[in-house]
N, C-alpha and C positions, 0 to 999 in steps of 0.2 A: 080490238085489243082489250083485256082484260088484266087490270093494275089490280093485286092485293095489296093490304098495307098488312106487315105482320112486326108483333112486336117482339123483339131476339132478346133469348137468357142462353144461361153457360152455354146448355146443349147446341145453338144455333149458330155456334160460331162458325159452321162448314159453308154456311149458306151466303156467308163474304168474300167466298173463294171467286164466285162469277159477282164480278161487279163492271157496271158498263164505266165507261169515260167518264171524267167530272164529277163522277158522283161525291167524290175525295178530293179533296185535295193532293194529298200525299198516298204515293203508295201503301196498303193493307200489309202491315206486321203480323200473321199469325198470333204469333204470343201476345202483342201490346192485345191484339182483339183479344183474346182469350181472359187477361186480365181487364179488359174495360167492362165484357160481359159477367164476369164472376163478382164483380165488385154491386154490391147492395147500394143503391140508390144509384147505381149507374141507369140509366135507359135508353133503347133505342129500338126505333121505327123504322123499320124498310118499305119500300116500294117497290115490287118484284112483278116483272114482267113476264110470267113463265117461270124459268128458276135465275131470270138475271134481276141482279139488283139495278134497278133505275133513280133509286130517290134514297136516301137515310135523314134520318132526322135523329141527333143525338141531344140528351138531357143530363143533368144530373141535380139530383135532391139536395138544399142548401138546404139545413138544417140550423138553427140558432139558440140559444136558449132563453131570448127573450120574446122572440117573436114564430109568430105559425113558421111552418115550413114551406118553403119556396121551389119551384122550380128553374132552373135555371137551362135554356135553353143554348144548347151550344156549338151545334151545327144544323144547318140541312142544305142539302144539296142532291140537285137534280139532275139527270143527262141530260147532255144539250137537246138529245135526240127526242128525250121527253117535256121539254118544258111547254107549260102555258095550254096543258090538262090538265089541271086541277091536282096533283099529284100531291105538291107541297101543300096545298091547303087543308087533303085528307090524313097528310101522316102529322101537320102540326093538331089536327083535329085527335085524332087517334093520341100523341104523345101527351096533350092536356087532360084527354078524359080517362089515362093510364095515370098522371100527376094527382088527379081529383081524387082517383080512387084508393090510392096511398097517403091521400091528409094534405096534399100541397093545394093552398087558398089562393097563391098568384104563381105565375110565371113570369119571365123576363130575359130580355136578349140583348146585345146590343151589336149594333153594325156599323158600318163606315157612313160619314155622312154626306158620302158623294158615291152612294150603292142607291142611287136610285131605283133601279128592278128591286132590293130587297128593302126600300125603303115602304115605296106601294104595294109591295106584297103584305108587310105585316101591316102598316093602315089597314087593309083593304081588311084583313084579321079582326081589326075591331083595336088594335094596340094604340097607345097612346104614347105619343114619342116626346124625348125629353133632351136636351141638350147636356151632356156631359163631359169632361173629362178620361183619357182612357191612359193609363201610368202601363208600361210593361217593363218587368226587370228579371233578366237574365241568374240563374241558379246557379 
């Protein structure tokens, strides 16, 4: 088996049409993809098996006006049917050195802190974990 990692703009939104299990959470909105791809600083990483997607890995550029710009790391997710090939560690690989090359000097993610499996995946990254707060409020 041969995994590419590829990184999707506007044009590539057909290529979300085959996506395996897990890889989402939530079932693929055409439109919502179509506006996450066409939006400038949005980014995202696939992992395609053939023409199915097995892995994404989504970003989007935090921009500030006192400090560098940041990445901000907002999903990835891999099929069950793919994990623990090195899959997520090549598309978070691939979505940082696509950050670097657009000006972002860090990145950052945060996850639950009893997500063990994604706790040691990102150590294992090199990431440096911090205890926080996480607020969510409903629109």
């Amino acid at each position: 088996m041969t995994i590419v990692c590829k990184r999707l703009g506007p044009e590539d939104a057909a290529i979300l049409g085959n996506v395996a299990e897990d890889v989402f959470d939530e079932p693929i909105h055409p439109q919502r993809v179509a506006a996450y791809l066409a939006e400038p600083g949005h980014l995202m990483v696939v992992a395609l098996d053939g023409d199915l997607v097995v892995g994404q890995c989504a970003g989007v550029v935090h921009r500030h006006p006192d400090k560098p710009d940041e990445l901000y790391v907002d999903e990835v997710g891999t099929a069950t049917s793919h994990l623990r090939q090195g899959i997520g560690r090549a598309m978070m690989a691939e979505l940082f050195a696509w950050g670097r090359e657009i000006g972002c000097v860090d990145a950052w993610l945060g996850t639950e802190l009893d997500n063990a499996a994604a706790n040691d995946f990102y150590r294992a990254l090199g990431g440096d974990d911090d205890k926080i707060m996480y607020y969510e409020f409903k629109l």
